[in-house]
C-alpha positions in Angstrom: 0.0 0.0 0.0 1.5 3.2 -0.9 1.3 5.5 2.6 2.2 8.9 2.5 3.3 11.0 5.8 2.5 14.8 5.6 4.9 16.7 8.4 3.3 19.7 9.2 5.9 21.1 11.5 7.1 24.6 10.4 10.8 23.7 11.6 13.4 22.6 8.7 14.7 19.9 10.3 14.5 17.8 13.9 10.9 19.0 14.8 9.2 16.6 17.7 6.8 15.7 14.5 9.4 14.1 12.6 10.7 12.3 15.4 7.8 10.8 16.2 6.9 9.9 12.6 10.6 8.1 12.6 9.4 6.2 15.6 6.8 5.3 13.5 8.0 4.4 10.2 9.7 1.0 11.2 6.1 -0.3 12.8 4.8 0.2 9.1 7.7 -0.9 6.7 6.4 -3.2 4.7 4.3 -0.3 3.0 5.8 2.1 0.2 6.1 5.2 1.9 7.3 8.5 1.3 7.6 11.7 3.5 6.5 14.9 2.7 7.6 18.1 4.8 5.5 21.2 3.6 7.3 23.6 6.4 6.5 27.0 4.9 7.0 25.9 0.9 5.1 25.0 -1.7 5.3 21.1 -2.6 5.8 20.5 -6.3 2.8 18.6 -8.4 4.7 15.1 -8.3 4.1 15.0 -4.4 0.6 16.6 -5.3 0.3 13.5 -7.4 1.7 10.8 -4.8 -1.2 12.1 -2.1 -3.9 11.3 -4.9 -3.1 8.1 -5.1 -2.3 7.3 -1.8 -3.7 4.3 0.3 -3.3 5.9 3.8 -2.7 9.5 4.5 -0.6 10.1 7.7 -0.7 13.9 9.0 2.0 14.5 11.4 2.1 18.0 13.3 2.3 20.5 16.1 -0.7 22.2 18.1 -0.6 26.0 17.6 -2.9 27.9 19.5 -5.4 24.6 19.9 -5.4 24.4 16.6 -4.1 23.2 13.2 -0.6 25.4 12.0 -2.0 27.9 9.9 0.5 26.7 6.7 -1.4 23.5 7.2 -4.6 24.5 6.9 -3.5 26.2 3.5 -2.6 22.9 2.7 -5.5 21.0 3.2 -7.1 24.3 1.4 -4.8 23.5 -1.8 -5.9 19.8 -1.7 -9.3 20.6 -2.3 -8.7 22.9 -4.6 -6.8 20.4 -6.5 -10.0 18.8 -6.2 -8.8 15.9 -3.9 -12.3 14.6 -2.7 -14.7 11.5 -2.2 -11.3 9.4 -2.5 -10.5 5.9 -1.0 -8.0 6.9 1.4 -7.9 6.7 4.8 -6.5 9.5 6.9 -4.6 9.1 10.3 -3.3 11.9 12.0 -0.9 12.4 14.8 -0.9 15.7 16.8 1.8 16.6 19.5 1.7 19.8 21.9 4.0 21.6 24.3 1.6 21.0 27.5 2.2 17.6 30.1 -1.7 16.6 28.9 -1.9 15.2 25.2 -5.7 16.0 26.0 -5.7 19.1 24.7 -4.9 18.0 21.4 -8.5 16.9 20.9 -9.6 19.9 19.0 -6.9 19.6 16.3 -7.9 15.8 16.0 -11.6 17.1 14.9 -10.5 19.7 12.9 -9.5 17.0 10.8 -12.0 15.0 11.4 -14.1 17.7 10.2 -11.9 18.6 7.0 -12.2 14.5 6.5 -16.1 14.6 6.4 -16.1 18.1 4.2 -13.7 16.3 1.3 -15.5 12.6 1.8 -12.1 10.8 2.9 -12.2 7.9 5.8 -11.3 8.6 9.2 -8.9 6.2 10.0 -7.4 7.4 13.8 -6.1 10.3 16.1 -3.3 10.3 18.4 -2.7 13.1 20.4 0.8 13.5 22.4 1.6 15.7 25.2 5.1 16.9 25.9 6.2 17.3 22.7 9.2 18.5 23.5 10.2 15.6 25.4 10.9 14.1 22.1 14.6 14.6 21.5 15.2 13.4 25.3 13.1 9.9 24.7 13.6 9.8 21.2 16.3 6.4 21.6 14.2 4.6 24.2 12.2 1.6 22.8 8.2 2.5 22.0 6.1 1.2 24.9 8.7 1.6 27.4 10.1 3.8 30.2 8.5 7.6 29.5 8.0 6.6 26.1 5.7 3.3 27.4 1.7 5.3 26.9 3.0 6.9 23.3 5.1 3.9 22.1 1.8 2.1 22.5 -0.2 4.5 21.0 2.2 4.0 17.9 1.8 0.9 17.8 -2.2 1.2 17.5 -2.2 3.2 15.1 1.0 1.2 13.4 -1.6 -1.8 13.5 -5.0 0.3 12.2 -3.0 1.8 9.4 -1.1 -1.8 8.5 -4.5 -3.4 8.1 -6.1 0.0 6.8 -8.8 -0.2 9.5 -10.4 2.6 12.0 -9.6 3.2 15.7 -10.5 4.7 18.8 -8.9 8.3 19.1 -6.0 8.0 21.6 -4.8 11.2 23.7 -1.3 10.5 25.9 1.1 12.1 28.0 4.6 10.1 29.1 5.0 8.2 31.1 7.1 11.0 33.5 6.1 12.8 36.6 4.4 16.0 35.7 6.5 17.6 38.4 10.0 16.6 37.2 8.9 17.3 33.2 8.0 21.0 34.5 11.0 21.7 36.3 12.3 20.4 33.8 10.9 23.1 31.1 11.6 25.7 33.7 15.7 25.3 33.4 15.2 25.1 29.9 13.5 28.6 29.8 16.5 29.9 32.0 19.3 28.4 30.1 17.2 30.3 26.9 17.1 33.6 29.3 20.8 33.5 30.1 22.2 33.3 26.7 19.6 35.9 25.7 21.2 38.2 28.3 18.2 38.2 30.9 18.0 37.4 34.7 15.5 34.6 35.7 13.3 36.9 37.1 12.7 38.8 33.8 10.7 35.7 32.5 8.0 36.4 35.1 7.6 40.3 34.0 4.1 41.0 33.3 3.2 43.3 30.0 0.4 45.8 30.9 
């Protein structure tokens, strides 16, 4: 089946998106697959071309303001313009988020949901992960273990749904960390940023009237 993985991450290169699709890609090998980054640029017609005639649609990106990224959504805008509708694809999509609770990626998830209904694709499944930006810290331990125990096995779900081109239950998870540690563990990162930025700590905490 050919299976293609949309990044929607407006990063170049090493976005928490892309890691997690490379955690993915080995649980869905024995597909023909091919990557797409859209980051801020346009995408030339052959990729256009390799969406169309896709089996399985993977979109992989960050939340933005509860939302889809805005270069996204002129995406999926393109798409139907293109007139890519009422096609026999099914559409997974993977949503990660800078909070501790992968809950709050729920109203991404039925965005595209929604966009699926509007342009008559299948809704295949939704994962949505929390702490994003844990990614490059857990990014070489094994799926479904240590921290990376709740999303490796949400992977894997979703691995087995899109294998067998099937629907799932919607899956929202945080890691398996203690919310405690992963924010004071965000808080020396946000120093370390203010330090070589030439501010004190407490200049992170001024208010703007």
């Amino acid at each position: 089946m050919k299976i293609t993985i949309v990044i929607g991450s407006p990063k170049f290169k090493e976005s928490n998106s892309e890691i997690i699709v490379n955690s993915l890609c080995p649980m869905i090998s024995d597909n023909d697959i091919e990557i797409i980054n859209i980051n801020r640029n346009s995408i030339s017609e052959k990729q256009f071309e390799r969406i169309f005639v896709s089996g399985a649609l993977i979109f992989a990106f960050p939340l933005y303001a509860d939302s889809i990224p805005s270069h996204l959504l002129r995406f999926l805008a393109d798409l139907e313009l293109k007139g890519f509708h009422n096609k026999d694809i099914m559409v997974y999509t993977i949503v990660n988020n800078g909070f501790f609770e992968g809950c709050q990626n729920h109203i991404a998830i039925a965005q595209m949901k929604n966009w699926c209904n509007a342009v008559q694709l299948k809704w295949g499944q939704g994962i949505g992960i929390g702490s994003g930006e844990m990614q490059p810290a857990i990014r070489n331990v094994p799926a479904g273990h240590g921290p990376n125990k709740s999303i490796g096995n949400a992977l894997k779900s979703l691995a087995d749904h899109i294998n067998n081109c099937k629907s799932g239950k919607d899956i929202l998870v945080s890691p398996n960390f203690p919310r405690f540690l992963w924010k004071k563990a965000g808080n020396i990162f946000w120093y370390q940023q203010a330090k070589e930025n030439g501010l004190r700590r407490k200049d992170l905490y001024i208010k703007i009237h």
